[in-house]
C-alpha positions as CSV (number, residue, x, y, z in Angstrom):
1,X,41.9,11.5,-25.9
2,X,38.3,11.3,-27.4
3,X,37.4,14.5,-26.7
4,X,40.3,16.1,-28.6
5,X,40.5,13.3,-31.6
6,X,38.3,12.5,-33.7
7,X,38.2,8.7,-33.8
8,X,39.9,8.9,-37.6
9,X,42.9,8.4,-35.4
10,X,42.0,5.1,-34.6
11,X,41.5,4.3,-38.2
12,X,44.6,5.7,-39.2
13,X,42.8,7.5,-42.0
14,X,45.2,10.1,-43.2
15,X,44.0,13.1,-41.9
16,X,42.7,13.8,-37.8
17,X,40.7,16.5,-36.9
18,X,41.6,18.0,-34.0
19,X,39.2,20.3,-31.9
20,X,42.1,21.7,-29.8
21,X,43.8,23.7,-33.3
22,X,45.1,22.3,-36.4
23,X,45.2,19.1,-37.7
24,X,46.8,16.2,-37.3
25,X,48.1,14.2,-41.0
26,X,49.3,10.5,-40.7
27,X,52.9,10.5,-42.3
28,X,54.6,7.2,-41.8
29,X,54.3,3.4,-39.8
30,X,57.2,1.2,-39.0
31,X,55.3,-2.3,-38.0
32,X,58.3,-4.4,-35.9
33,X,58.8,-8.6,-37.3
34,X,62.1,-9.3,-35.3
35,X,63.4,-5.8,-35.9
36,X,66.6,-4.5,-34.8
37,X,65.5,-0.9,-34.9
38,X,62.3,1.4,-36.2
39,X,63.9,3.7,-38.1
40,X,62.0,7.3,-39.2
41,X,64.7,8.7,-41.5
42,X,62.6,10.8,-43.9
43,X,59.4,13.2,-43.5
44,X,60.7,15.1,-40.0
45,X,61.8,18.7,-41.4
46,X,59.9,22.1,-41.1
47,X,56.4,21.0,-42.4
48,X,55.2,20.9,-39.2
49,X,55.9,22.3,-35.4
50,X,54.8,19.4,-33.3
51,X,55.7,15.4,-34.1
52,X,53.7,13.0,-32.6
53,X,54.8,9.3,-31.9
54,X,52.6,6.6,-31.2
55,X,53.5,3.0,-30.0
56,X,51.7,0.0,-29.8
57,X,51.9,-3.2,-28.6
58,X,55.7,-2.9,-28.5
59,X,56.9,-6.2,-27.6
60,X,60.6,-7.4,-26.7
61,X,62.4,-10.6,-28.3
62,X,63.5,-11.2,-24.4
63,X,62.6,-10.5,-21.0
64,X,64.2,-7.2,-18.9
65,X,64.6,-5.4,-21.7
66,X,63.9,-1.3,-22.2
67,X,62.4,0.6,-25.4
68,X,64.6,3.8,-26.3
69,X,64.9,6.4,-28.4
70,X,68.4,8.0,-30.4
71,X,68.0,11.5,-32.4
72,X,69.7,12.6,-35.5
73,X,70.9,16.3,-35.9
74,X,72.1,16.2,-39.5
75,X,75.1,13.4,-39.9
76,X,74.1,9.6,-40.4
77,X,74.4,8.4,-36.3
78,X,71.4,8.7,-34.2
79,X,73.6,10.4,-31.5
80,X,72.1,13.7,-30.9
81,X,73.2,15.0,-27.1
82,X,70.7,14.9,-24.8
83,X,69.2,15.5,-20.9
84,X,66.3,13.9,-20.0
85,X,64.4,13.5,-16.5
86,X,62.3,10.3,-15.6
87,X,59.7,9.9,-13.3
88,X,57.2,6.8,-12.9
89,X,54.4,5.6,-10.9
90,X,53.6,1.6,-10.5
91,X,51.9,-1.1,-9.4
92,X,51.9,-5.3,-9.4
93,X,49.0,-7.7,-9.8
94,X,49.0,-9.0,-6.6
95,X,47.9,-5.4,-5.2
96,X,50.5,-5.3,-2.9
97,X,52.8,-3.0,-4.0
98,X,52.5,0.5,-5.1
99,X,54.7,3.5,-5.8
100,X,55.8,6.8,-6.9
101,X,59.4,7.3,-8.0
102,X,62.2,10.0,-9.5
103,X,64.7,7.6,-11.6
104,X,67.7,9.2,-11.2
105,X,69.3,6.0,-12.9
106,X,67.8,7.0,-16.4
107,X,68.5,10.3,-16.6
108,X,71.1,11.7,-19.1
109,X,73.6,14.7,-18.5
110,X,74.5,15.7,-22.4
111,X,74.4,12.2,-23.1
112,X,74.6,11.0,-26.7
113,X,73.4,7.2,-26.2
114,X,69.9,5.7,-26.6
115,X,67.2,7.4,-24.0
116,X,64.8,5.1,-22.0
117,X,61.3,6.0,-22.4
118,X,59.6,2.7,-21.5
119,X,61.1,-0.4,-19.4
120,X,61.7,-1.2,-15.7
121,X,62.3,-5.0,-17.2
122,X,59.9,-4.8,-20.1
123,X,58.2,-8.6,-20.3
124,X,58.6,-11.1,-22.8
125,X,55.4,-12.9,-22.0
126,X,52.9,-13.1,-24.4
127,X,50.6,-10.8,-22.2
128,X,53.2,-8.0,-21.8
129,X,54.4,-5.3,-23.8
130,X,54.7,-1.1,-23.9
131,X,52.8,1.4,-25.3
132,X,52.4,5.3,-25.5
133,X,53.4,7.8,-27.5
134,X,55.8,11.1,-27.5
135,X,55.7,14.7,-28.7
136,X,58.9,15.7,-30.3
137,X,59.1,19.6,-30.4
138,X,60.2,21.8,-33.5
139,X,62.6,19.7,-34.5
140,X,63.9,21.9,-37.5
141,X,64.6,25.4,-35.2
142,X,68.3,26.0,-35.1
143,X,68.2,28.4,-33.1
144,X,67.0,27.0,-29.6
145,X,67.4,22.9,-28.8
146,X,64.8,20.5,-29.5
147,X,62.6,19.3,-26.6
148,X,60.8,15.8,-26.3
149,X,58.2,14.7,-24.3
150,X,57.4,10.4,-23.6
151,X,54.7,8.9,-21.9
152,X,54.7,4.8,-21.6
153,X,52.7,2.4,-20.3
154,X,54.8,-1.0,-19.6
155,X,53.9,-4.5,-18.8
156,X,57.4,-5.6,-16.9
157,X,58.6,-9.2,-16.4
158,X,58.0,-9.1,-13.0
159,X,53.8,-8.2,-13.7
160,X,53.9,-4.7,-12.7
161,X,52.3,-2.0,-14.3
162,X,54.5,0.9,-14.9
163,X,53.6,4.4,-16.2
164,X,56.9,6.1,-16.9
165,X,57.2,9.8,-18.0
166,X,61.0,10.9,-20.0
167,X,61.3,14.8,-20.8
168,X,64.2,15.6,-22.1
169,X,65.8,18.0,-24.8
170,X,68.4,17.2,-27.8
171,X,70.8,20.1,-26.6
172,X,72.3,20.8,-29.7
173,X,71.0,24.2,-32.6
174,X,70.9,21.5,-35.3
175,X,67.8,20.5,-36.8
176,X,66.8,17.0,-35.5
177,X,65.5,15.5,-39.0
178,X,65.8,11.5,-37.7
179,X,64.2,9.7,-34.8
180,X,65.3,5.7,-34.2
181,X,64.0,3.3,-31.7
182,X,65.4,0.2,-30.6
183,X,65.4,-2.1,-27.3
184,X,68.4,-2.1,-24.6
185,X,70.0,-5.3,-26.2
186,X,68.3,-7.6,-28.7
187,X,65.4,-6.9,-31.4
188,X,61.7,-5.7,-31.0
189,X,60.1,-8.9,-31.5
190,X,56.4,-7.4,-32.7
191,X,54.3,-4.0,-32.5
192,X,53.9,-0.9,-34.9
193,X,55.0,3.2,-34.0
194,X,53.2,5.6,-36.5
195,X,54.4,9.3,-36.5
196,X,51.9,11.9,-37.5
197,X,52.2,15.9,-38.1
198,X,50.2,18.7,-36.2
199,X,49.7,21.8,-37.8
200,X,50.3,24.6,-35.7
């Protein structure tokens, strides 16, 4: 991403230059101690067009667990209906296994439960984790659904390296104006997302 950054983004300083149109402003950072959810409750309305997500280091409290994501479209529940699509390409230590997969068991039909964006059995090991980021599309339009866009890489139990891609769309004319993430089953043990504006 260097060549469209600046490297203020790796500083966190505020505001990122970005060579590709607009700008890029730092808006919020939920750091995870034994955390039941990340919550972004405030500062996602019509500012901006595009939300960007960025996760590091996100770390599970147990092993075979998966990171997800819930929406909010105006009420207090983070239940906005969705359908997503998941694809995801991997590969273990031991070099001997390799793929490229559809994931047909993540996808969501107008589903209002938490989305998968990174897992496959998410390690617990001190040397495993996920990280990545997501694009969350014009969240405060009413008049066409919201679409969201995740990219993870995860460190899974069983040592593989899995890069997993979730698209998906909040299919609903509200404005999404809350984003929560949270594991399958127990708490994110460490790791920090920050969300950012782009001006476009």
């Amino acid at each position: 991403m260097s060549g469209i950054i600046s490297d203020n983004v790796l500083k966190q300083s505020g505001l990122i230059k970005a060579s590709a149109g607009g700008a890029w402003t730092f808006l919020s950072k939920a750091t995870a101690s034994s955390s039941a959810t990340l919550t972004f409750a405030s500062g996602i309305d019509s500012t901006y067009g595009t939300y960007f997500f960025t996760f590091n280091n996100i770390h599970p409290e147990e092993d075979s667990r998966d990171f997800t994501v819930g929406f909010r479209d105006g009420s207090t529940a983070y239940d906005a209906t969705k359908t997503t699509t998941t694809t995801y390409n991997y590969h273990n230590e031991a070099d001997g296994t390799t793929g490229l997969t559809y994931d047909g068991g993540h996808d969501m039909a107008q589903g209002t439960g938490f989305c998968q964006i990174g897992g496959d059995a998410l390690g617990y090991d001190d040397d495993q984790c996920c990280s990545g980021y997501m694009y969350l599309f014009n969240p405060s339009n009413t008049t066409y659904v919201t679409h969201f866009m995740a990219v993870m890489s995860t460190a899974t139990e069983a040592d593989y390296i899995v890069n997993e891609y979730t698209q998906g769309m909040c299919n609903v004319t509200a404005a999404i104006d809350g984003v929560q993430f949270k594991m399958s089953s127990g708490n994110i043990d460490a790791g920090y997302i920050c969300l950012y504006g782009i001006t476009t």
